[in-house]
C-alpha positions in Angstrom: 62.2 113.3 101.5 60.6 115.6 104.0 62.1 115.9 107.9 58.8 114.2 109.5 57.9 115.5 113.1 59.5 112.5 114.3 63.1 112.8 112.9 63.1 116.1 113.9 62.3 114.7 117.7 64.9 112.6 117.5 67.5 114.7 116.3 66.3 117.5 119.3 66.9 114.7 121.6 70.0 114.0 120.5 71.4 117.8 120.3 70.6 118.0 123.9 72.5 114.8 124.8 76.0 116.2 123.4 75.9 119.3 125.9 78.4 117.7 128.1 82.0 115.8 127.3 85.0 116.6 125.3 82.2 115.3 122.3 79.6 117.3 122.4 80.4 119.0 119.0 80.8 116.2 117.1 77.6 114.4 118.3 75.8 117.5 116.7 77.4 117.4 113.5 77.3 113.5 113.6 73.3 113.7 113.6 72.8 116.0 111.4 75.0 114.4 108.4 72.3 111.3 108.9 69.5 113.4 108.9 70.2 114.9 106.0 72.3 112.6 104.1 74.2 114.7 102.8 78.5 114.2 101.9 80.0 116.6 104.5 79.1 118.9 107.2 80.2 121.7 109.7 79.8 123.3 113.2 81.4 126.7 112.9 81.9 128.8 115.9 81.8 132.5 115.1 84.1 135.3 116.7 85.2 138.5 115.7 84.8 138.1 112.1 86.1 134.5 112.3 84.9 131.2 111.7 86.4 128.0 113.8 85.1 124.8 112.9 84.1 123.2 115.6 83.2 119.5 114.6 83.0 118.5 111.0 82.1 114.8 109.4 83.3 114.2 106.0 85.8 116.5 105.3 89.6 115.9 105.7 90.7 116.2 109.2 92.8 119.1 108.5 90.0 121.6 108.3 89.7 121.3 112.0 92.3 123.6 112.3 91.5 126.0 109.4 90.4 129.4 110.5 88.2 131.3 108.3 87.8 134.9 107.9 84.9 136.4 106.7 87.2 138.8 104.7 88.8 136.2 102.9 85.8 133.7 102.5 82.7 135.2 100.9 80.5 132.4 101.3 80.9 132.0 105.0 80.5 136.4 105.1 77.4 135.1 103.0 76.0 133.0 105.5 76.9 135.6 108.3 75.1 138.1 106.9 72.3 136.6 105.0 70.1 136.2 108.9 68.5 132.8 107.2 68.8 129.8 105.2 71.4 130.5 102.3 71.2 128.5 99.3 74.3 128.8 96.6 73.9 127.7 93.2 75.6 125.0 91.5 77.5 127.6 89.5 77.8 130.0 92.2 81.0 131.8 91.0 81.7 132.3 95.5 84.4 129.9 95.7 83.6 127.3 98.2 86.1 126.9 101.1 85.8 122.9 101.2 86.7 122.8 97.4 89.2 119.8 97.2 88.5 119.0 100.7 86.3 116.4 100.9 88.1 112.9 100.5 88.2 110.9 97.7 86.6 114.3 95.8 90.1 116.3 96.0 89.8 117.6 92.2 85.8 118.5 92.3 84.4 121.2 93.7 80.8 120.9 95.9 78.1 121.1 93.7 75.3 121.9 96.7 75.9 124.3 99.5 73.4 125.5 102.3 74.5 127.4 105.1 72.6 128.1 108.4 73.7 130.6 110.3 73.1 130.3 114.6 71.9 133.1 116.4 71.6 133.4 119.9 69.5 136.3 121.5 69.4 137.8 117.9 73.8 137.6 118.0 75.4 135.2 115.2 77.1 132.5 117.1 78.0 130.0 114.7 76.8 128.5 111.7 76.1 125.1 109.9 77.4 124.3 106.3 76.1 121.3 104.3 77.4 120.6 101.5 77.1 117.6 99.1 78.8 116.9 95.6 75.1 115.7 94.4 73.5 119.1 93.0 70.1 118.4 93.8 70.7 116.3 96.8 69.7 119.1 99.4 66.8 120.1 97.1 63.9 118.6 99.0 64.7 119.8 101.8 62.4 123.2 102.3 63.8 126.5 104.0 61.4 126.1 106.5 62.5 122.9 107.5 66.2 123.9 107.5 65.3 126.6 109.5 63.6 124.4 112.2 67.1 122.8 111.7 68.9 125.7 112.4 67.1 126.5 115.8 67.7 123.4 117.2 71.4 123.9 116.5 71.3 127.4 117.7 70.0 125.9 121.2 72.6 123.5 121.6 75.2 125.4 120.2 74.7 128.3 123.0 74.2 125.7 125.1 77.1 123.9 124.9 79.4 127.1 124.7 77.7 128.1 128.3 78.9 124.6 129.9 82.1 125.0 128.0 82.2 128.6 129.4 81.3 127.2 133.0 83.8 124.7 133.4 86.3 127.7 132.3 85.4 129.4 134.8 85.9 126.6 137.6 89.7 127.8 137.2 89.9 130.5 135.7 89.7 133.9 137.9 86.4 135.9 137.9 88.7 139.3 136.2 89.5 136.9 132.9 86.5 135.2 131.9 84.9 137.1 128.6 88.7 139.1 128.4 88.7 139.4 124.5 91.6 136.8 123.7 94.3 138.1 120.8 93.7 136.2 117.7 95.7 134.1 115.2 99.0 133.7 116.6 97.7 133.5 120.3 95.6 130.1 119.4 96.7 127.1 120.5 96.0 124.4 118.0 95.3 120.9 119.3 92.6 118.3 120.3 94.8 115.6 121.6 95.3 114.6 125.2 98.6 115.7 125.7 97.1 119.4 124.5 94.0 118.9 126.7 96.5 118.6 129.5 98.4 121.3 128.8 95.5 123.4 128.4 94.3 122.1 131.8 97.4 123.1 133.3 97.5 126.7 132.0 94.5 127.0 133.2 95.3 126.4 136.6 98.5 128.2 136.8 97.3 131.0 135.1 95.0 132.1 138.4 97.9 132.1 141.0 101.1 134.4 140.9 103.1 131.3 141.0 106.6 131.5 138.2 106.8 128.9 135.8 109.6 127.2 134.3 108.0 126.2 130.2 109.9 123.0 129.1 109.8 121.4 125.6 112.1 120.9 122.6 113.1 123.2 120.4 110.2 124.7 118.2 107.3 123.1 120.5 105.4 126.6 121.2 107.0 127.7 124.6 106.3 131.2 124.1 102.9 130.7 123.0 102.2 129.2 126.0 103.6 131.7 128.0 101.2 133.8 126.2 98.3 131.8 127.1 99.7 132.0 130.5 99.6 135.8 130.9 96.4 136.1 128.7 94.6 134.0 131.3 95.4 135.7 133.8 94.4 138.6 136.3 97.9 140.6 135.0 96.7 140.5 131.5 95.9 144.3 131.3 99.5 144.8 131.4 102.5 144.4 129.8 103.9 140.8 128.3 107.6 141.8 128.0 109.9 138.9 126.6 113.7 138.7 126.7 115.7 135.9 124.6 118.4 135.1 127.0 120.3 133.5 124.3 120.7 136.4 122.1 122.2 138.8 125.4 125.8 139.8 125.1 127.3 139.0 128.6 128.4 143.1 128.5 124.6 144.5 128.1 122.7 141.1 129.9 122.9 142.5 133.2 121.9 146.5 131.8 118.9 144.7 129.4 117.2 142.9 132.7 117.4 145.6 135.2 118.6 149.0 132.8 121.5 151.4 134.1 121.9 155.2 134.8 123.4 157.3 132.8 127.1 157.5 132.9 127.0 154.1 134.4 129.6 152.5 132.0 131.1 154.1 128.6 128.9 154.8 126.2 126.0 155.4 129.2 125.0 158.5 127.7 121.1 158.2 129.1 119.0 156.8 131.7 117.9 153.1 130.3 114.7 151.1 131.6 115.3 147.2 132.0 113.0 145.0 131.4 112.3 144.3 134.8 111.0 147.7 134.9 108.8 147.1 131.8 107.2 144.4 133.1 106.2 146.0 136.7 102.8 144.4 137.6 102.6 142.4 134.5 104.3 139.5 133.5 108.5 139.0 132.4 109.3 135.5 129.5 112.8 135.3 130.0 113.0 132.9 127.2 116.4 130.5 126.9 116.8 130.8 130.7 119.5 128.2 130.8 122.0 130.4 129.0 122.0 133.3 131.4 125.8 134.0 133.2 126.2 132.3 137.1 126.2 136.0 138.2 123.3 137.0 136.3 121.8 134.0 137.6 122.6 135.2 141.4 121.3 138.8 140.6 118.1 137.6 139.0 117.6 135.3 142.0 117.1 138.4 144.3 114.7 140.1 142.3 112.4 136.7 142.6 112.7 136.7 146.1 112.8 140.3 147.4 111.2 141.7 144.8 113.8 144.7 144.2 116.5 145.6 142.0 119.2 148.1 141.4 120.0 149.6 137.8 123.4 149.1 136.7 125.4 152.5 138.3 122.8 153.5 140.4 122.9 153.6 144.5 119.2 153.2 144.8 116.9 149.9 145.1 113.6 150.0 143.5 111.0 147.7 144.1 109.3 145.9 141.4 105.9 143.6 140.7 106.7 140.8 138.1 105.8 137.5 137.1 108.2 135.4 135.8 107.8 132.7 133.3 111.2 131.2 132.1 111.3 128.9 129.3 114.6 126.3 128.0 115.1 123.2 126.2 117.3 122.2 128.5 117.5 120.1 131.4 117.9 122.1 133.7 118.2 119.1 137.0 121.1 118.4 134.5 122.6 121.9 134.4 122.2 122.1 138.2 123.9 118.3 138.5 126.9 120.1 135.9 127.2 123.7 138.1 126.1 125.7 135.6 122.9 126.9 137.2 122.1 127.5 140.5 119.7 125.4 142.3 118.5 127.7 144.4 117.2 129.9 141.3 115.7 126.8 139.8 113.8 125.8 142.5 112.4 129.0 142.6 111.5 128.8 139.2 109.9 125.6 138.9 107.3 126.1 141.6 104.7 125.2 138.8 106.7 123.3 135.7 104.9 123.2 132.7 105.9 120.6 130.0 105.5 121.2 126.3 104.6 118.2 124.4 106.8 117.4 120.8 104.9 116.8 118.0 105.9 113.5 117.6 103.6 113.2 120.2 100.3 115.1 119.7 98.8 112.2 117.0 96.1 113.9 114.6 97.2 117.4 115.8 99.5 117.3 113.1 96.5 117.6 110.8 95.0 120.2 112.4 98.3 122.6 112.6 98.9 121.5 108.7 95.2 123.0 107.8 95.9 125.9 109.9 99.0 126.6 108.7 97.8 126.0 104.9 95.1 128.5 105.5 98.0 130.9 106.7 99.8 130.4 103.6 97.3 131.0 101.2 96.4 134.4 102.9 100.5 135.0 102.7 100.7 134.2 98.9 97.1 135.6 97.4 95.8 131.7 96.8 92.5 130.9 96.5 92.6 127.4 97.9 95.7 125.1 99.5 94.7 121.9 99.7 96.4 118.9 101.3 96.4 115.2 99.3 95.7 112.3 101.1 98.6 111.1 100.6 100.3 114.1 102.3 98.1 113.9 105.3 99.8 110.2 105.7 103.3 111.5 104.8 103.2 114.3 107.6 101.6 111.7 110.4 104.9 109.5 110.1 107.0 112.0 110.2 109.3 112.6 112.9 109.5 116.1 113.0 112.8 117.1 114.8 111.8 120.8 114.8 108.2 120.4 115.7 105.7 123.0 115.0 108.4 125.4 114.3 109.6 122.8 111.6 106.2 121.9 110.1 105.1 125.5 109.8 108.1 126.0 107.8 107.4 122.7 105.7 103.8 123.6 104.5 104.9 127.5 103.7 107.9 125.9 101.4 105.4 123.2 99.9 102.8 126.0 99.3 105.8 127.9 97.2 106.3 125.3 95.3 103.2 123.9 94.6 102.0 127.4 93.4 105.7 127.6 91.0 104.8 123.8 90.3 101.0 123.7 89.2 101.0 127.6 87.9 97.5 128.1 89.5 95.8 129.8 92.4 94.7 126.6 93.5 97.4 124.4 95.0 97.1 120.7 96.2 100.0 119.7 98.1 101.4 116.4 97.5 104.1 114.2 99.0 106.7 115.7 96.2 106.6 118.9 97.5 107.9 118.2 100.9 111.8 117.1 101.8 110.8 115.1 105.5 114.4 114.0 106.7 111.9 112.1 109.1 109.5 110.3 106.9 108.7 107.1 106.7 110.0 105.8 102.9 106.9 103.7 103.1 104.8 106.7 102.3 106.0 108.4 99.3 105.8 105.1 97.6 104.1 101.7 98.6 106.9 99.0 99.3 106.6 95.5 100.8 107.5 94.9 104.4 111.1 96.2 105.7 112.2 92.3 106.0 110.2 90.1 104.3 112.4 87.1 105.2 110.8 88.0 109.3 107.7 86.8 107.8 107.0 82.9 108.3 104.8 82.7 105.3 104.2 84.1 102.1 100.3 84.6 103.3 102.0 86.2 106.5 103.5 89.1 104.4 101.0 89.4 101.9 98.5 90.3 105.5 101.3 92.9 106.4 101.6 94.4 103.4 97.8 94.6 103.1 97.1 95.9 106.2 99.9 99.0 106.1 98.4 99.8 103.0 94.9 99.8 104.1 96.0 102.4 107.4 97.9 104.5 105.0 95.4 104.9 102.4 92.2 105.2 105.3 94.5 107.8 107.1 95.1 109.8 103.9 91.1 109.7 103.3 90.0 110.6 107.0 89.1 107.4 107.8 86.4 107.4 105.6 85.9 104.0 104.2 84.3 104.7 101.3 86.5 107.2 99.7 89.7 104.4 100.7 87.7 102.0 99.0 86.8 103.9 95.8 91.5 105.1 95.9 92.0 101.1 96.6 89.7 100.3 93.4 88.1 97.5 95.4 84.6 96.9 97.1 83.3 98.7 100.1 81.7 95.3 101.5 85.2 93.4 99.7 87.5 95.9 102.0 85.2 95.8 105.2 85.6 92.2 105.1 89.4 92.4 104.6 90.0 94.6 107.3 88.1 92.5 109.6 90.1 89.5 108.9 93.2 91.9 109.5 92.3 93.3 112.9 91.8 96.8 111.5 89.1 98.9 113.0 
């Protein structure tokens, strides 16, 4: 059918609704999957030859944290190119990067792509994808209706960016807004509100010269937030110089912070800069802060507070301009309560503390890291596509994930090796087999009745619990989309809705 005058009011109305809220994006992908009906959709932002979904409806949750380069994609450098509408063929020989990512469709590839691409002021910044495992669903729609489509997005896209820009700026000094921001490594991957927070708090830190003590377990991304730190703020121009205080020898520690003079000690045999030094008017991570020496601890103290140092050998005092952020995964109240660091130095390091959420939890982030870091290891390994089963999306929620981010990062790069060994193909689907989670639940690799049956009163009260586990897991795995956990339960749509309802799942 044709997009009358009056859809096409609607959905305007709508785009310019969802300029505001943590929402906005996915109120404009939400309307246009009903106006056009179609299986899944995208909102891609576009960025130095990269493409960051945005919002998406109908594809696995993981794809929110996919990043797609136009070097490694050719249909999205297709669609960034192309200027207008671009339609691919059924047997477009392009692979599509949504293949085996739309639930309850894993081992199909899309049969009908269109993608628009979103141009501001005549500069690409974005670009819709609809896809649909229908060939001819999308053929009734006409490019000049797309197009109209496409202009509407474009508006609210830009729009949206700008209030997204604005409220950036609230907190963020004049000197940083616009800066270029280094890519890949440097992103911060989340949507949860324990990430929100922590964004909100680097932002606000980032525009003073306060030091700031980065807390979090093992493997939770403290330097990258020191990163984000120093790329935020008005020292980003100069140097990020990091120092693992774990890995110092307690003969060189005190030469590698604040460098010696030659002749200073045997084997002094030239002038060395310290990283102090390095750092001057730019920013010092002393990461692992909690293992430095009581007496490196008293000589770091008085660089914080005087702003001066003295290389090991040498007479003279120089004066230096340094930020310090200082990481640990230790308690460091603790360590003060125990003598073995000073309290004076961590007060004066935890003007502005900045915790680190674990994993455990950050909720549906996991997804998002687990499509970002399956993206990064089909680039590492020459794949065409790494896909995650439903299943797998389940397994990875539950787990407990002792190393974090570090840990999971490490898990889908092992999976993706032996998936590829495993399936002998360039296009992998990870599944619960290829992962060894010391934290998972057993319940997920395999379906199993309730822990203790005998807690249940009845037989009716166990067959519920058992139902309704099963019913999370498999929606879950699926994206919470009901249909597709309906077609992998073999039962009814209308049959399941109805069961869920009597089970309290919404």
């Amino acid at each position: 059918m044709a997009l009358s005058m009056q859809t096409l009011s609607r959905i305007a109305i709508e785009l310019q609704s969802g300029i505001s809220g943590r929402d906005r994006f996915q109120q404009l992908i939400n309307s246009l999957r009903r106006l056009l009906a179609c299986d899944a959709c995208a909102l891609l932002s576009y960025e130095q030859q990269l493409f960051r979904p945005l919002a998406i409806a109908g594809l696995s949750p993981d794809v929110l944290g996919r990043r797609f380069r136009l070097s490694e994609h050719p249909r999205l450098e297709a669609i960034a190119r192309a200027g207008d509408v671009v339609r691919f063929p059924a047997d477009s020989l392009l692979p599509d990067p949504y293949d085996g990512l739309i639930p309850g469709h894993e081992q199909l590839k899309v049969h009908a792509c269109i993608g628009l691409p979103l141009f501001t002021h005549q500069n690409l910044v974005g670009a819709l994808t609809i896809d649909d495992m229908d060939a001819h669903q999308l053929d009734h729609f006409s490019d000049e209706e797309l197009r109209l489509v496409g202009a509407l997005f474009s508006v609210a896209l830009s729009n949206a960016l700008l209030v997204e820009q604005l409220e950036k700026q609230a907190i963020a000094p004049i000197s940083a807004v616009g800066r270029p921001q280094t890519e890949g490594a440097d992103e911060m991957i989340g949507l949860s509100a324990v990430m929100a927070q922590l964004k909100k708090e680097i932002g606000i830190v980032a525009n003073s010269d306060l030091n700031v003590l980065i807390t979090g377990e093992t493997g939770v991304g403290k330097e990258l937030v020191a990163r984000a730190i120093h790329l935020q703020s008005p020292r980003a121009a100069n140097p990020l110089v990091y120092l693992n205080c774990a890995a110092l020898p307690e003969s060189v520690a005190e030469s590698e912070l604040f460098g010696h003079v030659k002749g200073a000690f045997t084997g002094a045999i030239h002038h060395r800069i310290g990283k102090f030094e390095l750092a001057d008017n730019g920013t010092l991570f002393l990461d692992e802060i909690g293992e430095l020496s009581l007496t490196l601890q008293a000589k770091l103290l008085r660089v914080l507070q005087y702003g001066d140092l003295q290389r090991v050998g040498d007479d003279q005092s120089l004066r230096v301009n340094v930020r310090v952020l200082a990481a640990t995964n230790r308690v460091l109240k603790e360590a003060v309560l125990a003598g073995q660091f000073r309290a004076d130095l961590f007060h004066r390091l935890s003007v502005f503390p900045v915790h680190v959420p674990p994993l455990r939890e950050r909720g549906r982030d996991i997804a998002l890291l687990a499509g970002f870091f399956c993206e990064r290891s089909r680039i590492r390994l020459g794949l065409q596509r790494v896909a995650l089963a439903p299943a797998t999306l389940a397994l990875l929620a539950e787990n407990g994930w002792p190393g974090n981010v570090r840990e999971l990062e490490h898990a889908i790069y092992r999976a993706t090796v032996l998936a590829r060994a495993g399936q002998g193909n360039a296009e992998v689907v990870l599944r619960p087999e290829n992962f060894a989670l010391d934290g998972a639940s057993p319940a997920l690799t395999h379906v199993s009745p309730p822990h203790d049956p005998i807690a249940s009163a009845t037989l009716r009260d166990g067959t519920d619990d058992y139902q309704r586990r099963l019913i999370r897991m498999t929606l879950a795995g699926c994206g919470n989309n009901w249909s597709a956990c309906a077609r992998r339960l073999a039962v009814n749509p209308g049959n399941l809705h109805r069961l869920a309802k009597r089970l309290g799942i919404k």
